[in-house]
N, CA, C and O of each residue as an XYZ file, in Angstrom:
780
protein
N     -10.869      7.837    -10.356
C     -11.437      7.025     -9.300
C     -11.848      5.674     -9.877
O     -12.751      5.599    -10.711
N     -11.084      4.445     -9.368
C     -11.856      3.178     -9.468
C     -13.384      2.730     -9.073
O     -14.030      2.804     -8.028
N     -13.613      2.323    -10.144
C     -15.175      1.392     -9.152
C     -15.311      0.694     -9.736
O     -14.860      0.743    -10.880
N     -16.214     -0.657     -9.145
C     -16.663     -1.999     -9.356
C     -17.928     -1.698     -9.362
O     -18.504     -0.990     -8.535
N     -18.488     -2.340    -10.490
C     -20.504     -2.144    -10.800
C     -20.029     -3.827    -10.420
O     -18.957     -4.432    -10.421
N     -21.404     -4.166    -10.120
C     -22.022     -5.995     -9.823
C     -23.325     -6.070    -10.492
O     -23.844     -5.101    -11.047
N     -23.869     -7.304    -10.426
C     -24.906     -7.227    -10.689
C     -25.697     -8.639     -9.466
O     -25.198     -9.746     -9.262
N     -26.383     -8.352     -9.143
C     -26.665     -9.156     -7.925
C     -27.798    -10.090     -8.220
O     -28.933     -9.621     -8.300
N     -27.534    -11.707     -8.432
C     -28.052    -12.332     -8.799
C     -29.055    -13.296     -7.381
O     -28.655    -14.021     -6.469
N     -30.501    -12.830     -7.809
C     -31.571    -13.060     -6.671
C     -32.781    -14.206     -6.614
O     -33.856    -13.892     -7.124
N     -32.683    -15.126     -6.191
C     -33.525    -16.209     -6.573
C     -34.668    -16.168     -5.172
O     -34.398    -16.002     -3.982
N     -35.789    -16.351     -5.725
C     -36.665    -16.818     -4.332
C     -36.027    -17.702     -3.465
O     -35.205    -18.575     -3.746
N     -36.546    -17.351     -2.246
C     -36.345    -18.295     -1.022
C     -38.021    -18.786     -0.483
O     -39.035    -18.090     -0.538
N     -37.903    -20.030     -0.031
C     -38.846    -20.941      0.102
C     -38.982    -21.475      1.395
O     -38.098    -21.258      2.223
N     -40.237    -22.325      1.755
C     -40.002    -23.147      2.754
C     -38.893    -24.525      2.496
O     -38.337    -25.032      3.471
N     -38.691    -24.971      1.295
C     -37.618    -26.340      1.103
C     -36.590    -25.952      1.470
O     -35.880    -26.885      1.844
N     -35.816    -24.326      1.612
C     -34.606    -23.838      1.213
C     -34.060    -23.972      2.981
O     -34.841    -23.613      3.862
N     -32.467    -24.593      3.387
C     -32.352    -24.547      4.602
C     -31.720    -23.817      4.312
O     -31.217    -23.703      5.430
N     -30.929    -22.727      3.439
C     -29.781    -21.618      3.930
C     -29.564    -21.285      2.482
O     -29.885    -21.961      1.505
N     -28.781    -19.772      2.536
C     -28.720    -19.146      1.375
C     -27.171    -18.473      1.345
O     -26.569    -17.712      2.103
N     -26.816    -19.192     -0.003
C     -25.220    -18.893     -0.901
C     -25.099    -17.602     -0.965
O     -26.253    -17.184     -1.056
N     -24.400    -16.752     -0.971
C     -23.680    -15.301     -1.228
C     -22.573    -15.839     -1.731
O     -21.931    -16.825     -1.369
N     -22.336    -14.691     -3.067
C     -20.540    -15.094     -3.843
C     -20.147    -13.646     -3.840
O     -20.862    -12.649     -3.744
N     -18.984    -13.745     -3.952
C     -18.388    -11.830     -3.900
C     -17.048    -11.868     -3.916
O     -16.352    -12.883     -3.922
N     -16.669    -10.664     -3.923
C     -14.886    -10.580     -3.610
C     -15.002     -9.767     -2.462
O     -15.685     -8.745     -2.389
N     -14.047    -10.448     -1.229
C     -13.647    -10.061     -0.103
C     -12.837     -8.575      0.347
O     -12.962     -7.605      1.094
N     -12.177     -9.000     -0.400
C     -10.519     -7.759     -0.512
C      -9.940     -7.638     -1.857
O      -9.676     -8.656     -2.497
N      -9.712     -6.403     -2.353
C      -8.599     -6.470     -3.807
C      -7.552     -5.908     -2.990
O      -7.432     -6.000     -1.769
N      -6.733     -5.254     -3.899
C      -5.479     -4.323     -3.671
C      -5.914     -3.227     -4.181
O      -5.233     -2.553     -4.954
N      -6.801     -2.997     -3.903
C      -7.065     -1.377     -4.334
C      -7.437     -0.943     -3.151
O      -8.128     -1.439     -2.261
N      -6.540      0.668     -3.342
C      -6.386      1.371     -2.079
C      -7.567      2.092     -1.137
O      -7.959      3.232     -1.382
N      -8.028      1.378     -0.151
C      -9.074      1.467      0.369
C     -10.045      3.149      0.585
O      -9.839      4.293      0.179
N     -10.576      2.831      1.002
C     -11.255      4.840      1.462
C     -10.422      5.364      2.875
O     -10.370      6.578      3.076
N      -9.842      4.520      3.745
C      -9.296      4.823      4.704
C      -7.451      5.162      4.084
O      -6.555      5.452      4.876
N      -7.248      5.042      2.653
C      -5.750      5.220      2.146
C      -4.897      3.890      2.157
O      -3.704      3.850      1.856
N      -5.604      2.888      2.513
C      -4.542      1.343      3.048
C      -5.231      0.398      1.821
O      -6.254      0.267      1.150
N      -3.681     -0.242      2.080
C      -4.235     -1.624      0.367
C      -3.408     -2.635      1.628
O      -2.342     -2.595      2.243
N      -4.941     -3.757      1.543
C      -4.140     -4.829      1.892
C      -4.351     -5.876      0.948
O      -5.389     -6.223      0.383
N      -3.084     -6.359      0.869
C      -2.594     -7.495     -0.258
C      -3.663     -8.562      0.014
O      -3.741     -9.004      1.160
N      -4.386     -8.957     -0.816
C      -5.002    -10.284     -1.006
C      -3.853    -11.839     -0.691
O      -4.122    -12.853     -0.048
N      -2.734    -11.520     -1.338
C      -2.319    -12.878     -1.046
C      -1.166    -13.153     -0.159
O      -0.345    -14.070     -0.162
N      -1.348    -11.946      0.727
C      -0.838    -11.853      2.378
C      -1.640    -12.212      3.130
O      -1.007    -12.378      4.173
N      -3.447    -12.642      3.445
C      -4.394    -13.064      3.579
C      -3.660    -14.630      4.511
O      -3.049    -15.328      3.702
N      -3.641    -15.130      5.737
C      -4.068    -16.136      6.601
C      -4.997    -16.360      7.017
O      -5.457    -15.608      7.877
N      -5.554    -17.265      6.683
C      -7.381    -17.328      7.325
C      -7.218    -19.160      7.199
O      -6.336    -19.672      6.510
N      -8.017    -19.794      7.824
C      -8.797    -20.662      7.921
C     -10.408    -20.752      7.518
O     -10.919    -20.139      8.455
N     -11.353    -21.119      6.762
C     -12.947    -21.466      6.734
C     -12.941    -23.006      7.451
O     -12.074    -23.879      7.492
N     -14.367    -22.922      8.015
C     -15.238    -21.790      8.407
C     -15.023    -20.278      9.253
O     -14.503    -20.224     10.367
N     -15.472    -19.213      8.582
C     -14.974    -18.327      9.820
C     -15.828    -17.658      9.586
O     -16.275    -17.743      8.442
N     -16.525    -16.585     10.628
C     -17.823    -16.142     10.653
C     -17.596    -15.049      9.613
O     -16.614    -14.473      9.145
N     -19.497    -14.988      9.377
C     -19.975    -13.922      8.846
C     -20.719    -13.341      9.381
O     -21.680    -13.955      9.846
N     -20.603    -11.551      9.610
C     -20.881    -10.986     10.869
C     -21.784     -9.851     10.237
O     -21.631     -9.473      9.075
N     -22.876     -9.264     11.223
C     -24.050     -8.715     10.351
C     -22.993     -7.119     10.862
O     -22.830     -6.949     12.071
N     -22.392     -6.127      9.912
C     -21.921     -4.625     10.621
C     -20.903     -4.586     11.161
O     -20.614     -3.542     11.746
N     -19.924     -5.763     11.170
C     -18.468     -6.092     11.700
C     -19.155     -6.067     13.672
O     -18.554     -5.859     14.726
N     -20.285     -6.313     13.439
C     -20.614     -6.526     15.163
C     -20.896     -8.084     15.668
O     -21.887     -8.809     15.573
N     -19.186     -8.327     16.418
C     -19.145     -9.916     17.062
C     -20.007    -10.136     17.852
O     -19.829    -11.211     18.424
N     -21.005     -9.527     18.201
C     -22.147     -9.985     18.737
C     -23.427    -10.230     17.905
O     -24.574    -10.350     18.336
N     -22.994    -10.279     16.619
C     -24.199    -10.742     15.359
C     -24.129    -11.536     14.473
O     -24.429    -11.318     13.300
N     -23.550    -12.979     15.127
C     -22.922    -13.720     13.339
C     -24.247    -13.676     12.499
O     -25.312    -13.308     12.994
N     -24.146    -13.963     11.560
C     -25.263    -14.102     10.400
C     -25.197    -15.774      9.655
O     -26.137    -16.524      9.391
N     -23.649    -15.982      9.450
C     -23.511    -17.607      8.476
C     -22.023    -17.367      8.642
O     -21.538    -16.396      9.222
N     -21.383    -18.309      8.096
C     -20.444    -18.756      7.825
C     -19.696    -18.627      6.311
O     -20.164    -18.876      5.200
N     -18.188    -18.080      6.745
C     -17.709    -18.011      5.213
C     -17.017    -19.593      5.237
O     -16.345    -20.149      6.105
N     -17.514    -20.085      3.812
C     -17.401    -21.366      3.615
C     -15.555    -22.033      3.062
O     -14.732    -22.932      3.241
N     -15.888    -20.510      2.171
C     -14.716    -20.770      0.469
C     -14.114    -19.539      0.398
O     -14.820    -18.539      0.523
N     -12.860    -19.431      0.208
C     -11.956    -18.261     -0.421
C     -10.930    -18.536     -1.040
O     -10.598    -19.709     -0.865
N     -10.308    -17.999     -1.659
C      -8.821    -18.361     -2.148
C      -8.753    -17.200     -2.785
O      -9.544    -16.714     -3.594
N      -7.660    -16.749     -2.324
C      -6.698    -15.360     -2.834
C      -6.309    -15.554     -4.317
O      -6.264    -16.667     -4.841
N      -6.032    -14.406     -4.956
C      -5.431    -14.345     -6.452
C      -5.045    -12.792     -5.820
O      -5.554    -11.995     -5.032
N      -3.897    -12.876     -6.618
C      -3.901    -11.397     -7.153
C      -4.236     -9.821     -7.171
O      -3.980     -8.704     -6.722
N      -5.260    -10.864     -8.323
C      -6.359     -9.389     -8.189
C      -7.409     -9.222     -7.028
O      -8.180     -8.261     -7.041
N      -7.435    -10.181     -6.006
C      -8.973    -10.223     -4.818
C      -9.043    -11.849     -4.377
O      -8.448    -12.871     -4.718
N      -9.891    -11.573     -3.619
C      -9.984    -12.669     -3.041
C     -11.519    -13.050     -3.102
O     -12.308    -12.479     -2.348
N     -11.951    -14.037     -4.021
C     -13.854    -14.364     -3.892
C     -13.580    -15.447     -2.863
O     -12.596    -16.098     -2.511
N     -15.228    -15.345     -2.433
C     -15.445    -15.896     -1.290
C     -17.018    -16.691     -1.356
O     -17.730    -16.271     -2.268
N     -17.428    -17.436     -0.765
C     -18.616    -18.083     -0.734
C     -18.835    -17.982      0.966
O     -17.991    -18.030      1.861
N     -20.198    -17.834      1.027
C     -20.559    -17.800      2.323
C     -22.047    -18.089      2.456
O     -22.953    -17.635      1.757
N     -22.114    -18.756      3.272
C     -24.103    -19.216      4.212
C     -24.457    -18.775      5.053
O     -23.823    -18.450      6.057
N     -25.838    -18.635      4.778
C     -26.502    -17.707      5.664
C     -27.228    -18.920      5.919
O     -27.178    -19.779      5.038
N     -28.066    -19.215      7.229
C     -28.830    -20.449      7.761
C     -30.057    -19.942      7.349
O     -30.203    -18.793      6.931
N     -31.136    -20.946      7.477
C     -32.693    -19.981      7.409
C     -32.955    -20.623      8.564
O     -32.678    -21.791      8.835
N     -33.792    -19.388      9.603
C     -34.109    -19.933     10.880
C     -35.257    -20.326     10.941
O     -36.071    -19.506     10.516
N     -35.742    -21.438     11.370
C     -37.506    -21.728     11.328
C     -37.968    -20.993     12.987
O     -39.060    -20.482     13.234
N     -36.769    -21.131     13.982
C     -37.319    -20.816     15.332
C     -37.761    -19.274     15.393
O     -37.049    -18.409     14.883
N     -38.680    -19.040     15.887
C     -38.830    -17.450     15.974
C     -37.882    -17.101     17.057
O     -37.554    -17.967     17.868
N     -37.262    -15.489     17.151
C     -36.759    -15.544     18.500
C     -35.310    -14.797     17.176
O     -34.997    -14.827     15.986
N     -34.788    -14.083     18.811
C     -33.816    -12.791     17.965
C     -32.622    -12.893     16.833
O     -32.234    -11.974     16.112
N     -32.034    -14.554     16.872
C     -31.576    -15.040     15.946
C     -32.047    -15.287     14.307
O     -31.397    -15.408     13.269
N     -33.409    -15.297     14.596
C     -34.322    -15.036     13.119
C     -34.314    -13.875     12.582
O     -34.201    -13.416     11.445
N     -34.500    -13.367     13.957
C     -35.144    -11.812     13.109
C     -34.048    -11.577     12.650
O     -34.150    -11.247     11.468
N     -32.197    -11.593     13.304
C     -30.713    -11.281     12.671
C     -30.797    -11.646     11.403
O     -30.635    -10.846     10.482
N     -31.058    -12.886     11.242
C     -30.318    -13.444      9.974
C     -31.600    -13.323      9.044
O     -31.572    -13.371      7.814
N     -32.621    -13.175      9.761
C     -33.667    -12.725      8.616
C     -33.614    -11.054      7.742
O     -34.034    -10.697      6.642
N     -32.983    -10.425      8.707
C     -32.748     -8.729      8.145
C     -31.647     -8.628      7.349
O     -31.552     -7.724      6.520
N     -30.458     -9.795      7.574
C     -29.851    -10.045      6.828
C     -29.804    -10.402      5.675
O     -28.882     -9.946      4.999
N     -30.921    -11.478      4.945
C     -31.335    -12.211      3.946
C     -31.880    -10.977      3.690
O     -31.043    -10.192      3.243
N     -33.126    -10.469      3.830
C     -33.966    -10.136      3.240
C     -33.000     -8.462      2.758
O     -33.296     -7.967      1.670
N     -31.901     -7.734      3.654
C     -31.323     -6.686      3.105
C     -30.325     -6.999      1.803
O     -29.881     -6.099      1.091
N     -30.016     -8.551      1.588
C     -29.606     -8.549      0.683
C     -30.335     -8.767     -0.563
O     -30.162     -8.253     -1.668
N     -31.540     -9.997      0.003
C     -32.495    -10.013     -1.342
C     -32.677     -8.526     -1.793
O     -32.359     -8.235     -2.946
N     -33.209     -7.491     -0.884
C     -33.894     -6.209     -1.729
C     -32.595     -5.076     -2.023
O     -32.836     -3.878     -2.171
N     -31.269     -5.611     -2.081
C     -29.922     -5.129     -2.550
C     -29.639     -3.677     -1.533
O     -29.019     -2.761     -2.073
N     -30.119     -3.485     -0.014
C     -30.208     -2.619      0.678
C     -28.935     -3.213      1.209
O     -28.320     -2.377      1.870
N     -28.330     -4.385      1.139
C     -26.548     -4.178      1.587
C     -26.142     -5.353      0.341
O     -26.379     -6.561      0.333
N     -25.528     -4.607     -0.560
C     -24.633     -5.086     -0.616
C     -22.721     -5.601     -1.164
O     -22.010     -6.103     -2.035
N     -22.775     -5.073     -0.042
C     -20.858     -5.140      0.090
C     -20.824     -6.023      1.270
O     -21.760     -6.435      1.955
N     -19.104     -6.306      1.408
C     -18.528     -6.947      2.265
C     -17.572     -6.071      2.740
O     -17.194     -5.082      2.111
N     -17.033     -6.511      4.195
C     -15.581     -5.822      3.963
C     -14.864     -6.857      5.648
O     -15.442     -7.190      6.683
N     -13.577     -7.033      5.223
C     -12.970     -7.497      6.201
C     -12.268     -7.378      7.414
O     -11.251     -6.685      7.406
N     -12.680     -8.014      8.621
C     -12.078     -7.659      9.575
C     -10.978     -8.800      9.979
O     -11.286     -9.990     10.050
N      -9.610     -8.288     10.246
C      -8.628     -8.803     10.290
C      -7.278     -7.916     11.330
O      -7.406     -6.827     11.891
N      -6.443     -8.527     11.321
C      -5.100     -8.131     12.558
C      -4.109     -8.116     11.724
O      -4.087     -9.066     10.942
N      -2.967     -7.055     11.603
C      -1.664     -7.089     10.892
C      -1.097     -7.641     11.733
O      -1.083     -7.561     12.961
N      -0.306     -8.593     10.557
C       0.932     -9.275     11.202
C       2.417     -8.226     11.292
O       2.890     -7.589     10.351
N       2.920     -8.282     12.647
C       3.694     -7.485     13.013
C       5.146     -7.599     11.874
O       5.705     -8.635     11.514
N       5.545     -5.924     11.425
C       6.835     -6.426     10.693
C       6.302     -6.460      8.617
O       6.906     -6.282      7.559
N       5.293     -6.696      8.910
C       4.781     -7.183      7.531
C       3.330     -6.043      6.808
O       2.272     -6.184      6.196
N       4.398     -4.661      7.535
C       3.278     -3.370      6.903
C       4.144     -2.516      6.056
O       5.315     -2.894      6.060
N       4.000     -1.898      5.627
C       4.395     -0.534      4.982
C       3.810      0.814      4.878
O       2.591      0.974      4.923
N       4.707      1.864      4.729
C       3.721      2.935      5.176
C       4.023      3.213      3.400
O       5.029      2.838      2.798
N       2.990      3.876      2.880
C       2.832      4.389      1.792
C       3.084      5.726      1.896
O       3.097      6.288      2.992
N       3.347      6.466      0.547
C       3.783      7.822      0.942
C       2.516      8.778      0.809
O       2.470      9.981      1.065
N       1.683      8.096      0.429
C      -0.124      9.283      0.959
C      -0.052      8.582      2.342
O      -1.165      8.646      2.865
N       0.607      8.110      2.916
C       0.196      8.159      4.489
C      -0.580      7.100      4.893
O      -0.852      7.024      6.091
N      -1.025      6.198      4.067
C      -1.568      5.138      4.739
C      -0.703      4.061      4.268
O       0.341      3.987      3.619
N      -1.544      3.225      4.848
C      -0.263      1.584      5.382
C      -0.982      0.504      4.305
O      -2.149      0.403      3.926
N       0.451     -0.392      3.926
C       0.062     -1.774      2.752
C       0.136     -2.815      4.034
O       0.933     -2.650      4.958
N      -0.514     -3.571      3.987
C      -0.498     -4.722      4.810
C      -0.236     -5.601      3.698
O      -0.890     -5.650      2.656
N       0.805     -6.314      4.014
C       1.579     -7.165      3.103
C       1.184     -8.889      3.500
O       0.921     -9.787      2.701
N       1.242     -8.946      4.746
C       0.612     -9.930      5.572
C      -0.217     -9.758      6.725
O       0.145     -9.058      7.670
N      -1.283    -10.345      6.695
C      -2.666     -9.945      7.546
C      -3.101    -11.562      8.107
O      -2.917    -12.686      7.640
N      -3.642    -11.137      9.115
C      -4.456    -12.702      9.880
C      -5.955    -11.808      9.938
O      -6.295    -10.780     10.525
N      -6.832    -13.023      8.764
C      -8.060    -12.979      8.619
C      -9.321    -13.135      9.895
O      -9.191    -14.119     10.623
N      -9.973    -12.622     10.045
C     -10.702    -13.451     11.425
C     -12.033    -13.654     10.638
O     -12.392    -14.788     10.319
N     -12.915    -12.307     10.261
C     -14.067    -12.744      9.795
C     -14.218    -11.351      8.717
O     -13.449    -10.403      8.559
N     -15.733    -11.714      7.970
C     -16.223    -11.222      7.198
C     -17.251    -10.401      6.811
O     -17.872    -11.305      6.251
N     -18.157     -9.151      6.591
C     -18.905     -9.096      7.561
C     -19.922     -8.289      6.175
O     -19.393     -7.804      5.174
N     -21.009     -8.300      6.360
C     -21.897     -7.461      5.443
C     -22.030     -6.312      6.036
O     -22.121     -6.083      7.242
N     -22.046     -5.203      4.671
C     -21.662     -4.194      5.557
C     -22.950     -3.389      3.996
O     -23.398     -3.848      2.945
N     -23.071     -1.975      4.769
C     -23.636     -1.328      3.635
C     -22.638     -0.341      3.429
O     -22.922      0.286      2.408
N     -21.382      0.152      4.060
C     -20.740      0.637      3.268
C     -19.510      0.079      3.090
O     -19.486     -0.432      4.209
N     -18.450     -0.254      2.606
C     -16.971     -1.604      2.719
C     -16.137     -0.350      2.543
O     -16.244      0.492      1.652
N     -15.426     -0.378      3.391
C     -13.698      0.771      3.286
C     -13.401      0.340      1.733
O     -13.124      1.277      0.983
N     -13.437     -1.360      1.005
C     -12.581     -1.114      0.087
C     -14.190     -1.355     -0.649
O     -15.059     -2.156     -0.305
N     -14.208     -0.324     -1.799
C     -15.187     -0.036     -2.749
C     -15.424     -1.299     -4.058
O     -16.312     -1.320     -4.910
N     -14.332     -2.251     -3.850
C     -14.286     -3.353     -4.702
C     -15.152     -4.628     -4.323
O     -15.635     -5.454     -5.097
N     -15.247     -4.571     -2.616
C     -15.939     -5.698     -1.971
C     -16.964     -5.476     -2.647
O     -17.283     -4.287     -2.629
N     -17.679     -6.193     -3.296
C     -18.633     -6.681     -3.361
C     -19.306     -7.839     -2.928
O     -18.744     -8.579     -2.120
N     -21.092     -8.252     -3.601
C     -21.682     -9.519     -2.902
C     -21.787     -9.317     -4.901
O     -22.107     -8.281     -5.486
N     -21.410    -10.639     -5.539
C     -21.830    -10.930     -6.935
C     -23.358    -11.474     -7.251
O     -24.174    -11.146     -8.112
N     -23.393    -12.494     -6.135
C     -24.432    -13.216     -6.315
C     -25.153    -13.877     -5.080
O     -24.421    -14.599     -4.404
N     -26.586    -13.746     -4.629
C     -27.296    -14.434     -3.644
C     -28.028    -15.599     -4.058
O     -28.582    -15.433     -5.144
N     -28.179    -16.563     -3.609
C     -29.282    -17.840     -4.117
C     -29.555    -18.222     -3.137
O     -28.697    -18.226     -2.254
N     -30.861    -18.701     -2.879
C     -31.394    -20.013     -1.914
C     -30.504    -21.144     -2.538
O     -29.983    -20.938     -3.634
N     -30.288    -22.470     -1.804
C     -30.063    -23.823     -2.297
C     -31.367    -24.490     -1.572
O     -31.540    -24.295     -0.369
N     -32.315    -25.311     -2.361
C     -33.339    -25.809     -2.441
C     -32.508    -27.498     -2.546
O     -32.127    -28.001     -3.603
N     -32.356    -28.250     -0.912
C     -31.747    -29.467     -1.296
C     -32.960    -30.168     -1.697
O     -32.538    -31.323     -1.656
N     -34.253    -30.267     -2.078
C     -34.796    -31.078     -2.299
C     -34.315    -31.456     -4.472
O     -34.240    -32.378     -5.284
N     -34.155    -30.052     -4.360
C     -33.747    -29.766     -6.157
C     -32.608    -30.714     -6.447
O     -32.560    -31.589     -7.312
N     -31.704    -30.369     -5.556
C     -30.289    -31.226     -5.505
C     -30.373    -32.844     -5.253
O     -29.772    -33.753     -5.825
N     -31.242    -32.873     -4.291
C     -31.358    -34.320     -4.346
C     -32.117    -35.294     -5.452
O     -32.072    -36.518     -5.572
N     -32.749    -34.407     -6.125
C     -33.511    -34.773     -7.266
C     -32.326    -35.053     -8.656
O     -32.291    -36.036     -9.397
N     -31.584    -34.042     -8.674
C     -30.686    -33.887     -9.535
C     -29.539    -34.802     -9.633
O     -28.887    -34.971    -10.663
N     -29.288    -35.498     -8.282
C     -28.601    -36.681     -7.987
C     -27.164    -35.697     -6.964
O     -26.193    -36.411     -6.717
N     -27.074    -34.276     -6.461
C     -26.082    -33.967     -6.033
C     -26.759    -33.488     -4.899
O     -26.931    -32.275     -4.786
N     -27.288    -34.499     -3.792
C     -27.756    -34.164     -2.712
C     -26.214    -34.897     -1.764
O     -26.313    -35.855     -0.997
N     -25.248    -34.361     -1.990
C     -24.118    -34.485     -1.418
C     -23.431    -33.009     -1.417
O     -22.522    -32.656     -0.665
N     -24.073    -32.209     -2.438
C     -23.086    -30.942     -2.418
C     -23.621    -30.022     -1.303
O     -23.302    -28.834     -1.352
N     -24.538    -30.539     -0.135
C     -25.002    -29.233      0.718
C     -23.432    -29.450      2.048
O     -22.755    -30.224      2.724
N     -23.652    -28.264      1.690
C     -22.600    -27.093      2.474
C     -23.581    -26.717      4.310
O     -24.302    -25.733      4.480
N     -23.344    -27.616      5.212
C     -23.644    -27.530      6.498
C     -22.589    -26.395      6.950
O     -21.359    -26.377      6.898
N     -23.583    -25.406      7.437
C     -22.581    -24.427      8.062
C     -22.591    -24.439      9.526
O     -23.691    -24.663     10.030
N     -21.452    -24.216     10.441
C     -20.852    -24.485     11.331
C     -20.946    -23.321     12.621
O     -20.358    -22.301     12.979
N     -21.803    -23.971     12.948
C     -22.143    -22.779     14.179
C     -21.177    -22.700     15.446
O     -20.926    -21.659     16.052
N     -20.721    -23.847     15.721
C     -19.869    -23.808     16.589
C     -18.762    -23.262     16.303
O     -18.024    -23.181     17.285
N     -18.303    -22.816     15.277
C     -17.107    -22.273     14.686
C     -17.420    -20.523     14.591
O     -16.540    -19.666     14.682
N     -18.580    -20.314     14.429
C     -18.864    -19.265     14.545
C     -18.729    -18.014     15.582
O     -19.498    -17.197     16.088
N     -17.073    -18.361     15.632
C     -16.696    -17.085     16.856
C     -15.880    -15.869     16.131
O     -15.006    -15.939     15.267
N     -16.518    -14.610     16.838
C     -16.233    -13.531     16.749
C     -14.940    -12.852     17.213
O     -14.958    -12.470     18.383
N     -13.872    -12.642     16.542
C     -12.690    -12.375     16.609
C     -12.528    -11.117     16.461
O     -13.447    -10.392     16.082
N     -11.140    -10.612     16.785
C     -11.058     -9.116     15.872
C     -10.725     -8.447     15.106
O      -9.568     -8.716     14.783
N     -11.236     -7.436     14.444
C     -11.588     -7.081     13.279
C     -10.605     -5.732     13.384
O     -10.948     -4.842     12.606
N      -9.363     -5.410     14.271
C      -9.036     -4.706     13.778
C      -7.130     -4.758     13.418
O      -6.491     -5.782     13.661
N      -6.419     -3.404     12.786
C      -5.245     -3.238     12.456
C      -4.502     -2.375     12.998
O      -4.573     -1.234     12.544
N      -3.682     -2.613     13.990
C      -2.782     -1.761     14.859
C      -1.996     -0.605     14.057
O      -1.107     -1.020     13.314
N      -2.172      0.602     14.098
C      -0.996      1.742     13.523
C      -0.273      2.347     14.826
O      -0.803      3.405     15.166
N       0.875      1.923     15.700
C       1.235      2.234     16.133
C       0.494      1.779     17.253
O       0.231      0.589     17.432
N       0.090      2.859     18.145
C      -0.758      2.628     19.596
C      -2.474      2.662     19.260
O      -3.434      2.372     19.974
N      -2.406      3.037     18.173
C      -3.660      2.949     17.713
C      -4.639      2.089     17.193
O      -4.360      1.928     16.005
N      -5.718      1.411     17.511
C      -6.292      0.624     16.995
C      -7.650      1.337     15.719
O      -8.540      2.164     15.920
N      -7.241      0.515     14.354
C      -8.357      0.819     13.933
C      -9.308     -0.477     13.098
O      -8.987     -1.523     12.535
N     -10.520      0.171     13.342
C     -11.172     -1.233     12.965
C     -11.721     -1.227     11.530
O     -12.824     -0.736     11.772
N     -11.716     -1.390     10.483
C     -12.178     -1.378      9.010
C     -13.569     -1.767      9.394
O     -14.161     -2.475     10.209
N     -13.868     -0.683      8.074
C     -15.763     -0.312      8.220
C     -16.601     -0.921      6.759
O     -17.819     -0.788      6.645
């Protein structure tokens, strides 16, 4: 049996801090818990594209910023906003932050659509997705593929950055972009949605 150990790197969050970095790998090619490997660099996606609290499109959390496929996986960068408004969007993305600060989630795992023509059936019975259309990303506490991980969490403190002279590197995440797509992979007449 494969597995991936992490080590999850945790910095205070503050009142200066407007939103908080997550780094991780998205997808490898290792054969998921459901029996399916989908290829990392069969992967179509566009960023920004949401980040979803439980693969539930009725919960974005932030925005995945950064990815690029290799090979072996695909890392990813993603923002979480910090909400000052009270009100049910806080409390989301606050259970969010705070389940990752105290390491109570953290994996990823992806929700995405096979591209028709571009599967294979494996002979244990589950399917290679060779080419896939990405939609979103989602924190999850358990990921079908056991490789997703979250590497690293940080606040970004722009007052630090602007001090430092790189008050140009903040990463505005995109709420309007933040639509919920779907997260699942057709086998036949069947829809299934990765967990």
């Amino acid at each position: 049996m494969d597995r991936a150990y992490s080590v999850l790197e945790t910095k205070s969050i503050d009142e200066g801090v407007d939103f908080v970095t997550i780094r991780g790998i998205a997808s490898t090619p290792t054969t998921d818990r459901m029996g399916d490997i989908v290829e990392p660099m069969g992967a179509k996606f566009k960023t920004p594209m949401p980040l979803l609290w439980q693969h539930n499109h009725e919960q974005p959390v932030g925005n995945v910023t950064f990815a690029s496929p290799t090979a072996k996986g695909i890392p990813f960068e993603a923002v979480l906003p910090i909400v000052r408004e009270a009100g049910r969007l806080k409390d989301r993305v606050d259970e969010a932050i705070h389940s990752l600060k105290y390491q109570l989630v953290a994996a990823v795992s992806i929700g995405f659509s096979a591209v028709e023509g571009k599967i294979e059936r494996l002979k244990t019975g589950g399917l290679r997705f060779l080419e896939w259309d990405w939609h979103e990303l989602s924190l999850v506490t358990i990921p079908a593929n056991s490789q997703a991980v979250i590497t690293a969490v940080k606040s970004i403190d722009h007052e630090h950055l602007a001090s430092a002279g790189r008050a140009g590197d903040r990463v505005a995440p995109s709420a309007a972009k933040a639509v919920a797509l779907t997260s699942t992979a057709k086998r036949g007449n069947i829809t299934i949605t990765k967990r």
